[in-house]
C-alpha positions as CSV (number, residue, x, y, z in Angstrom):
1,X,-48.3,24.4,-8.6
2,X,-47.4,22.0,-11.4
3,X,-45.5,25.3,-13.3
4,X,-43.8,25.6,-9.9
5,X,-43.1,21.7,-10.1
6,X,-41.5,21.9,-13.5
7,X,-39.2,25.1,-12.8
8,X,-37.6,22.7,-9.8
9,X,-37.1,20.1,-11.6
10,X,-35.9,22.2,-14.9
11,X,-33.5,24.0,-12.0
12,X,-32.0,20.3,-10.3
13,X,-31.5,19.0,-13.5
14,X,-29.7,22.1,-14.7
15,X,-27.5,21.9,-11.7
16,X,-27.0,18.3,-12.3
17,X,-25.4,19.0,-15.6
18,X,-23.7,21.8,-14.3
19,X,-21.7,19.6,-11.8
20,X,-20.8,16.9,-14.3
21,X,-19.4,19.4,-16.6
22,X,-17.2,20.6,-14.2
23,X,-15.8,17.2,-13.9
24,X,-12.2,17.0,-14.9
25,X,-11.3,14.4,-16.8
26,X,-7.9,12.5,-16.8
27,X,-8.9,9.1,-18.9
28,X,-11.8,8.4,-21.3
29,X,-10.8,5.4,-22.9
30,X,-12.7,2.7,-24.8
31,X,-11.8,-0.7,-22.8
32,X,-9.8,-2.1,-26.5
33,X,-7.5,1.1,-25.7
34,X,-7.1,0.3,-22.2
35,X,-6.0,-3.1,-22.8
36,X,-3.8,-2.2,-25.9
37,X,-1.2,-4.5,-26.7
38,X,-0.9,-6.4,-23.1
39,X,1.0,-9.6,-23.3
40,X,-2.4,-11.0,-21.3
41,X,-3.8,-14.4,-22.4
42,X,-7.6,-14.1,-23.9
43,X,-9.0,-16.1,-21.0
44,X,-7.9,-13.2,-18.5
45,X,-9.1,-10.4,-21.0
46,X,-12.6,-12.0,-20.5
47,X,-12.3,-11.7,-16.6
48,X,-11.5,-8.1,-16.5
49,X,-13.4,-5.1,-16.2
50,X,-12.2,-1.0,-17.2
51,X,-14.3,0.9,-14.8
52,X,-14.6,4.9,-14.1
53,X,-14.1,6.3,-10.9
54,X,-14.0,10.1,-9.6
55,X,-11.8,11.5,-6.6
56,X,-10.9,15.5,-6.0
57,X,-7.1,15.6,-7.0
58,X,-4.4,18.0,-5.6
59,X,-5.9,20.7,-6.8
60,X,-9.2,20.3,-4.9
61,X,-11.3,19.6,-7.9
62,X,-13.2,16.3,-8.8
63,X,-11.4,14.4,-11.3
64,X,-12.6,11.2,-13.4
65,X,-10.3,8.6,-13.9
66,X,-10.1,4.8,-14.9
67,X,-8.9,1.7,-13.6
68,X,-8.7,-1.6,-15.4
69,X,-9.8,-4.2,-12.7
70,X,-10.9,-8.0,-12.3
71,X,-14.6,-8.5,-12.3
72,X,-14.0,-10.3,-8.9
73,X,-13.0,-7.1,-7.1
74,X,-14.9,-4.8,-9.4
75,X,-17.3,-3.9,-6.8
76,X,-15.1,-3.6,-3.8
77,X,-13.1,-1.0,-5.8
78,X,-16.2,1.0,-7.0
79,X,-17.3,1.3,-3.0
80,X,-14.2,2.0,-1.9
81,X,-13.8,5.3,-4.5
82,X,-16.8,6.2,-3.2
83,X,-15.4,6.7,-0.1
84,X,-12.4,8.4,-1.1
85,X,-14.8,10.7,-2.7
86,X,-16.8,11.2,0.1
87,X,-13.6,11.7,2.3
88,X,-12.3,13.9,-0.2
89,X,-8.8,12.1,0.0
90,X,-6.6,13.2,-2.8
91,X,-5.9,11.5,-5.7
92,X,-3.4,12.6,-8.3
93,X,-4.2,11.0,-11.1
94,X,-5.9,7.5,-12.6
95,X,-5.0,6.5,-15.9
96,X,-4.9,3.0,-17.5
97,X,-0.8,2.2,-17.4
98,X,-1.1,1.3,-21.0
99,X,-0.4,5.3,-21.4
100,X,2.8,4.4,-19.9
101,X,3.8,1.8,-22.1
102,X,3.0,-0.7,-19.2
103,X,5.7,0.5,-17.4
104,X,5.2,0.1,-13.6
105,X,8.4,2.7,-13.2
106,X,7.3,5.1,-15.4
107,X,3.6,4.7,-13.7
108,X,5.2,5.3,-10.4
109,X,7.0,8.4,-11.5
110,X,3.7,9.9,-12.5
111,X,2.3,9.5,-8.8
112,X,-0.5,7.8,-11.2
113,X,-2.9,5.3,-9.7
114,X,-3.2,2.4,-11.5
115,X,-4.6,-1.5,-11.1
116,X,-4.0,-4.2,-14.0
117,X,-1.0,-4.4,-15.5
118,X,0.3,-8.1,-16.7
119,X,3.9,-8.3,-15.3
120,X,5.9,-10.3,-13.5
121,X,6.6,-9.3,-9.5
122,X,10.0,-7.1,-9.7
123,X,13.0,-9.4,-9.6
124,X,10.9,-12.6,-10.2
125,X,9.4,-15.0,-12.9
126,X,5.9,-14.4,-10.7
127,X,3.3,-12.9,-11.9
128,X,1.6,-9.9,-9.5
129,X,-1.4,-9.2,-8.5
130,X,-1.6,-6.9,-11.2
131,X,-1.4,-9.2,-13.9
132,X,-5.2,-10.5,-12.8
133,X,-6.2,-6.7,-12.1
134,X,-6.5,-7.8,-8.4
135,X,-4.4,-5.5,-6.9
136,X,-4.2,-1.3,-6.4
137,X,-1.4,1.1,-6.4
138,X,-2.6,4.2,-5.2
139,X,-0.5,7.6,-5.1
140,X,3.1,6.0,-5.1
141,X,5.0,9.1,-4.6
142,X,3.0,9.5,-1.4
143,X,3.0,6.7,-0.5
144,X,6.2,5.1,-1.8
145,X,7.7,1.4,-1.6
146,X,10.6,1.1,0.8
147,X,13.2,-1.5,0.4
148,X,14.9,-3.5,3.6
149,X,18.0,-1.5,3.2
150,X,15.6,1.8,3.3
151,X,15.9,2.8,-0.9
152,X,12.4,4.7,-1.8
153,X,11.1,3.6,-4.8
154,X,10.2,6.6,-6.4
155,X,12.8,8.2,-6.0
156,X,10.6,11.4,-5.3
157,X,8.7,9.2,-2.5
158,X,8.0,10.7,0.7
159,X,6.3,8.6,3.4
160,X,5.0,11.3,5.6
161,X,2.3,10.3,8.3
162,X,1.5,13.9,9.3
163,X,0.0,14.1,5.7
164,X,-3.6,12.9,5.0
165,X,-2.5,11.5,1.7
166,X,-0.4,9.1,3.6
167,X,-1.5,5.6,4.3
168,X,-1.5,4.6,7.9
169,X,-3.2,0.9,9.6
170,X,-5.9,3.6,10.7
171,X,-6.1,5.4,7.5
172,X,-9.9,5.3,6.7
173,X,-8.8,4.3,2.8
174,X,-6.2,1.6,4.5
175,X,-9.6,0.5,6.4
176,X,-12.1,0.2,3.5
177,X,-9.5,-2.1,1.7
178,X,-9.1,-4.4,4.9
179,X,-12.7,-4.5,6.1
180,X,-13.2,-5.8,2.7
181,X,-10.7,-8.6,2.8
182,X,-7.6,-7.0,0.9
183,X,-3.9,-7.0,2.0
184,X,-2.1,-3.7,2.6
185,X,1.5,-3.5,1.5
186,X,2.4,-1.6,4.5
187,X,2.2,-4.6,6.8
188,X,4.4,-6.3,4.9
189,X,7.5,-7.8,6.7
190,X,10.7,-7.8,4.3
191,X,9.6,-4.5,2.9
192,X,6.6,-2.0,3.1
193,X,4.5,-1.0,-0.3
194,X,2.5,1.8,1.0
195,X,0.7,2.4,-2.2
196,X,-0.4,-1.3,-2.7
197,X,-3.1,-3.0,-1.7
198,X,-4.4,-6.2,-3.2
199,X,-7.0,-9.5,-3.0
200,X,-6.5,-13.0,-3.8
């Protein structure tokens, strides 16, 4: 009985390992290279958090990422990965934007997923959301932003409802956000951010 006991447990922990190694990973950074060379004043740096997270991308496989976050939302973000785990709703990437020289565009282009990045809202002297890590941008190209006058930003946007990986007020990702107090950029009057969602 106990031999039997110890060849289960040798077997789980054997496929244990086997399912973390198969694991693809798209960012493994220390939190000093996450945070490399942001304009960010010290007292902020203290507040925030770089955290790992694991989806199944585009190409059906579980992915680990990262997302730099305030310590404040930390734990709704952590929950609500879970469930897009769970759910199995795709994720192309999630890579600290340092990687894109802090470049919100460039981030965008790269359908990346992404959470702090100390900047000022487009066309303004005020600072996002993502300057205090308290705001998500999740699959942009899927979920693109839309000006008044209809430009998609991507360019390569496509805001397609038939499409799971499109957000939607009953999207169950749109829902985990909301039930835990965040705003959704697609309910946005002047405009609609599909990707964003965010948490004063």
């Amino acid at each position: 009985m106990i031999i039997r006991t110890i060849i289960l447990c040798y077997f789980l922990l054997c496929l244990s390992a086997t399912a973390e190694e198969n694991v693809i990973i798209d960012s493994k950074m220390t939190f000093e290279e996450s945070i490399k060379s942001t304009q960010a004043p010290a007292e902020l740096i203290e507040e925030i958090s770089l955290i790992d997270v694991q989806y199944y991308s585009f190409d059906g496989k579980l992915h680990q990422g990262q997302l730099v976050v305030h310590n404040d939302v930390k734990e709704d973000v952590l929950e609500i990965f879970d469930i897009i785990k769970e759910i199995e709703y795709p994720v192309n990437k999630v890579v600290p934007i340092v990687v894109f020289d802090w470049s919100d565009n460039a981030s965008m282009d790269d359908n990346n997923t992404s959470a702090f990045n100390y900047r000022f809202i487009s066309g303004t002297k005020r600072l996002s959301n993502h300057a205090f890590g308290k705001a998500v941008d999740i699959n942009p190209i899927n979920n693109p932003y839309i000006t008044s006058n209809g430009k998609i930003i991507p360019s390569a946007g496509s805001y397609d409802t038939k499409k799971f990986e499109t957000f939607t007020d009953d999207h169950p990702v749109v829902k985990a956000f909301k039930d835990r107090g965040w705003r959704w950029g697609g309910n946005f009057n002047s405009y609609k951010d599909y990707h964003h969602f965010d948490k004063k």
